[in-house]
C-alpha positions as CSV (number, residue, x, y, z in Angstrom):
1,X,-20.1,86.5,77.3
2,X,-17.4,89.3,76.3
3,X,-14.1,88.4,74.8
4,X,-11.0,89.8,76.4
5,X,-8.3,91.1,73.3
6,X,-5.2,91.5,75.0
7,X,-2.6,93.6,72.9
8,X,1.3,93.2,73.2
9,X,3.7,96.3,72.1
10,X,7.2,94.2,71.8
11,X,10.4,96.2,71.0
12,X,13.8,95.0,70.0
13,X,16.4,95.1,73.0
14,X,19.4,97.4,72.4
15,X,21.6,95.0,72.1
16,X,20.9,92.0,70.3
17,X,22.8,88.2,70.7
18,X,25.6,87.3,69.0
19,X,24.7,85.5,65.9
20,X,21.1,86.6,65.3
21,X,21.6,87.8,61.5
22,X,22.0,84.0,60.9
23,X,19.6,82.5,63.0
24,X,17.0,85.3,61.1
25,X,18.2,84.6,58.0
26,X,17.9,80.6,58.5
27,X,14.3,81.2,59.7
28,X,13.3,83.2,56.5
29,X,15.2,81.3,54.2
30,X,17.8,83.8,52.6
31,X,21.6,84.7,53.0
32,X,22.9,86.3,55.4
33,X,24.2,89.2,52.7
34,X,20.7,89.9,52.4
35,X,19.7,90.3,55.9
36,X,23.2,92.8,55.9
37,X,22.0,94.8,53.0
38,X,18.2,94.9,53.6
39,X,19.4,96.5,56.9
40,X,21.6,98.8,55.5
41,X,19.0,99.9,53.5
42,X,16.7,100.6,55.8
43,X,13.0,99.6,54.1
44,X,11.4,97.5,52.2
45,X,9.7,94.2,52.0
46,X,12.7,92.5,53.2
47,X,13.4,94.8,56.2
48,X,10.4,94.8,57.3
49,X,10.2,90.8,58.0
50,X,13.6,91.1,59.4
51,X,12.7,93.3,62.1
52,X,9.6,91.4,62.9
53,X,11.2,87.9,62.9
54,X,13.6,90.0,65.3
55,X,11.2,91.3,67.8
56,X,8.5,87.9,68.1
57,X,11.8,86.1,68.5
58,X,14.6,88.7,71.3
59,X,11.7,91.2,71.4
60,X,10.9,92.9,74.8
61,X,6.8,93.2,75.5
62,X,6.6,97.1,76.0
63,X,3.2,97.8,76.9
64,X,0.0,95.4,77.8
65,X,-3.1,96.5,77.1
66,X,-6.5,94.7,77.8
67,X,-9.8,95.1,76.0
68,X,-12.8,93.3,77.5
């Protein structure tokens, strides 16, 4: 019997809702400051699990592929 894998791209909408630096930063446990700063920076650790939080949570599915 062959597994089907199906793959989900998900991107971030252009405009996110009001209030989502608080809601992400409630979800990963940190200030809101830091979810400001990390994106300000642009990379890192940080940044990097904001963004994903971001797009499993407001995030648009992109492409669906299917492996059998």
């Amino acid at each position: 019997m062959a597994k089907t894998i199906i793959i989900k791209k998900m991107r971030l909408p252009d405009v996110l809702p009001h209030g989502w630096k608080k809601e992400v930063a409630g979800i990963l446990g940190i200030h809101i400051n830091t979810v400001t700063n990390a994106l300000k920076g642009g990379k890192g650790y940080t940044y990097d699990r904001i963004i994903q939080v971001a797009i499993e949570k407001w995030g648009e599915v992109e492409e669906l592929e299917r492996h059998e």
